[in-house]
C-alpha positions as CSV (number, residue, x, y, z in Angstrom):
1,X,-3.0,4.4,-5.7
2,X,-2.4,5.0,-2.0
3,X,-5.6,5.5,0.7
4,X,-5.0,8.9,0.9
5,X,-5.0,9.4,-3.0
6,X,-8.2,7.2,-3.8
7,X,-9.7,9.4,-0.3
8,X,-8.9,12.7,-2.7
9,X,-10.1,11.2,-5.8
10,X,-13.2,10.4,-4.6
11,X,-13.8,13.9,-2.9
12,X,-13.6,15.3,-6.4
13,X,-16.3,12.8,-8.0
14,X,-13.9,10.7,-9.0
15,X,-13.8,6.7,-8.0
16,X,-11.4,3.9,-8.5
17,X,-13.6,2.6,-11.2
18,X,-13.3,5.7,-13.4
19,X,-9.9,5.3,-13.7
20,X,-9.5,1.7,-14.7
21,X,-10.7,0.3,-18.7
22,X,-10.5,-3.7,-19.5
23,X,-10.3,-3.8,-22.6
24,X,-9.7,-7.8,-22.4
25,X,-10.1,-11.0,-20.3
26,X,-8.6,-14.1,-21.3
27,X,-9.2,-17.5,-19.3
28,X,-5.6,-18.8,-19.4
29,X,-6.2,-22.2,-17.1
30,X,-10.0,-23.1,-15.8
31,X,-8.5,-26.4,-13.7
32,X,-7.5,-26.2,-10.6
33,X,-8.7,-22.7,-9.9
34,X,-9.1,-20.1,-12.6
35,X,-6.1,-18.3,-14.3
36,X,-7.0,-14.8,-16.5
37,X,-4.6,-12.5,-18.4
38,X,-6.3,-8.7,-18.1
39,X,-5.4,-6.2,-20.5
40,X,-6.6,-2.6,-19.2
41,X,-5.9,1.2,-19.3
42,X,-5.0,2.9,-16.0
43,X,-5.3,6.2,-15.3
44,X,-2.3,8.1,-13.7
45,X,-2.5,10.4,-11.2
46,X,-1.2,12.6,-13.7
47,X,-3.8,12.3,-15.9
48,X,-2.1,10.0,-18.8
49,X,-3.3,6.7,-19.4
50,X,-1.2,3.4,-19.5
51,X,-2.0,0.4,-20.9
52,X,-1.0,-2.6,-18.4
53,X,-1.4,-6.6,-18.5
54,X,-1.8,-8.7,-15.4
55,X,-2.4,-12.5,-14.8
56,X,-4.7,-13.0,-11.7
57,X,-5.2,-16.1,-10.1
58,X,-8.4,-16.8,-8.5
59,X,-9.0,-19.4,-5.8
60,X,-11.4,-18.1,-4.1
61,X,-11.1,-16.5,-0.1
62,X,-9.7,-18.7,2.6
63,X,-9.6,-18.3,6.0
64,X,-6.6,-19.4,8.6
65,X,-6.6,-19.7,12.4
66,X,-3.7,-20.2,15.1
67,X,-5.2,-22.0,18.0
68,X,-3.1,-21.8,21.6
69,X,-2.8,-22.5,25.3
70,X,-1.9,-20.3,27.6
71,X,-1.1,-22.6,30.4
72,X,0.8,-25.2,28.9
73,X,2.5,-22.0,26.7
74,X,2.0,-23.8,23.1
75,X,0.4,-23.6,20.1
76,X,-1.2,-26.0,17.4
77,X,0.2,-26.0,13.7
78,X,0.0,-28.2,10.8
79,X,2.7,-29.9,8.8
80,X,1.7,-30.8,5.0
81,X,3.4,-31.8,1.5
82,X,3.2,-28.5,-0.4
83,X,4.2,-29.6,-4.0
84,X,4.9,-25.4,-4.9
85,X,7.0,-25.4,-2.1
86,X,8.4,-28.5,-3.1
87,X,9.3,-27.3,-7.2
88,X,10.4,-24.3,-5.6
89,X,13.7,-25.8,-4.1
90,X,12.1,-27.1,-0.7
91,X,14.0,-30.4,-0.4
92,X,10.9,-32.6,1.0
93,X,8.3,-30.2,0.3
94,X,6.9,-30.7,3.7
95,X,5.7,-27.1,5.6
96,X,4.5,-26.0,9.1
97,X,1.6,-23.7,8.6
98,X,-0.9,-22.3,10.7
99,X,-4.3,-24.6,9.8
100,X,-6.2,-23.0,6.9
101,X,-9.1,-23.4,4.2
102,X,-10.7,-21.9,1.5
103,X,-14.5,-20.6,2.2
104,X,-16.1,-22.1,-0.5
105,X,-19.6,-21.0,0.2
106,X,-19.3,-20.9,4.0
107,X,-18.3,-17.6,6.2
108,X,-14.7,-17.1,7.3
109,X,-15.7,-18.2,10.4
110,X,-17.6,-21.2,10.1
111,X,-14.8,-22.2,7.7
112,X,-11.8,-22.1,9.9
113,X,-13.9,-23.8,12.9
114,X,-14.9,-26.7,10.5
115,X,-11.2,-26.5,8.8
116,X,-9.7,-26.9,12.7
117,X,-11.8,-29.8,13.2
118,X,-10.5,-31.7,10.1
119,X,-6.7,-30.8,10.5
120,X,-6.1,-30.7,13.7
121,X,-8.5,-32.6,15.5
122,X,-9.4,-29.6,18.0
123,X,-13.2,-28.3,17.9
124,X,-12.6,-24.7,18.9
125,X,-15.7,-22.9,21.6
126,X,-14.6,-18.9,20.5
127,X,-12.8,-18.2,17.9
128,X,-12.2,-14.5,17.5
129,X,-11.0,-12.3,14.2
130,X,-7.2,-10.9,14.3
131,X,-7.5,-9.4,10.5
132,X,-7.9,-9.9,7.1
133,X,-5.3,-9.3,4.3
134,X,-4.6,-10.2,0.8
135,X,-1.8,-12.5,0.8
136,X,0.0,-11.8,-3.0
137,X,-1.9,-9.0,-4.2
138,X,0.4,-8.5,-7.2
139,X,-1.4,-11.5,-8.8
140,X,-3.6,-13.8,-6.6
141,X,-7.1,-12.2,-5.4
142,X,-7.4,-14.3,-2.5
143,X,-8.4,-12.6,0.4
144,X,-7.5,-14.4,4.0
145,X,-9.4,-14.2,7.4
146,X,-7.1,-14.6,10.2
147,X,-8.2,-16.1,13.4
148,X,-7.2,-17.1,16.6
149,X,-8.5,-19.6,19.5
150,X,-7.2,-21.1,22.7
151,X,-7.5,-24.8,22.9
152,X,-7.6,-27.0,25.7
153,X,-6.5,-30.9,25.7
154,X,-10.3,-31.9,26.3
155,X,-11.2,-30.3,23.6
156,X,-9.6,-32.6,20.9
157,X,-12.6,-34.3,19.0
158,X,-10.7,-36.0,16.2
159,X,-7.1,-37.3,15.4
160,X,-7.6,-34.7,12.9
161,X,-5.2,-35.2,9.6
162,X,-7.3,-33.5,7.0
163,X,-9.3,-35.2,4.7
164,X,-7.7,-38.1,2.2
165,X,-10.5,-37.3,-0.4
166,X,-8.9,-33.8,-0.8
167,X,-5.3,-34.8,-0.8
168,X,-5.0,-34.0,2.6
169,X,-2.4,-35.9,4.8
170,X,-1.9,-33.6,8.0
171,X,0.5,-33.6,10.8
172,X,-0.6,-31.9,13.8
173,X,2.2,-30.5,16.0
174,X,1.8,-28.7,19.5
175,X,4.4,-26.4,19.5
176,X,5.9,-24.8,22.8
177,X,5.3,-20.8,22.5
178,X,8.4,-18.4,23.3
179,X,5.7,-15.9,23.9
180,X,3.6,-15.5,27.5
């Protein structure tokens, strides 16, 4: 259903809910993060219903931030073992990423300063919000909270390298910027 359809429905009385049945959850996986096969009737616009079946993976909201510095034109990213990556055909299964964390119970943006801290070492004065999206909507309900920051040198508190406990073992690369 597009904006501009849900915007109509709703002008008639009609809501998102209304047109959506579960008729069955199923936990597939509770381990890592949680795993559930729906089974629910949709309504279409033209007024038949279909009965659909989805997997959703939960893991919770995360939050992701790319910090930068104007005058030396570069910008701070992370470089991590990603095991998906790696079973997907990524020969070492090593990735450059902008730094990133889940929320757990913490707000986007106290996550991503504490989450800078631990992988890259930076402690970050203002942080400010870009956007927020949902990264694979077709099956993952994670929503993400992107950030950016400008760094300075000085304000490095940490090696940074993530946390061992967590299976964290972090590169941090300053990256030169082909941007102004």
């Amino acid at each position: 259903m597009t904006a501009s359809d849900a915007a109509a429905a709703e002008a008639e009385g009609e809501t998102v809910e209304d047109r959506i049945r579960v008729r069955e959850v199923r936990v597939l996986s509770d381990d890592w993060y949680v795993l559930k096969k729906t089974t629910f009737d949709y309504r279409r616009r033209d007024g038949t219903w279909q009965t659909q079946n989805r997997e959703t993976y939960d893991r919770g909201n995360g939050a992701t931030i790319l910090p930068y510095n104007r005058a030396r034109r570069s910008v701070v990213l992370t470089r991590q073992f990603r095991y998906p990556a790696y079973v997907n055909g990524l020969g070492d299964g090593m990735l450059i990423e902008a730094c990133a964390g889940l929320l757990d119970r913490d707000d986007p943006e106290a996550c991503i300063r504490k989450e800078a801290e631990e992988e890259t070492g930076y402690r970050l004065d203002r942080v400010e919000k870009v956007f927020e999206a949902y990264m694979s909507p077709g099956s993952v309900t994670e929503k993400l909270y992107f950030f950016v920051a400008e760094y300075e040198p000085g304000s490095k508190a940490t090696s940074g390298g993530g946390l061992a406990d967590d299976g964290e073992e972090i590169e941090v690369l300053e990256v030169p910027s082909t941007r102004p």
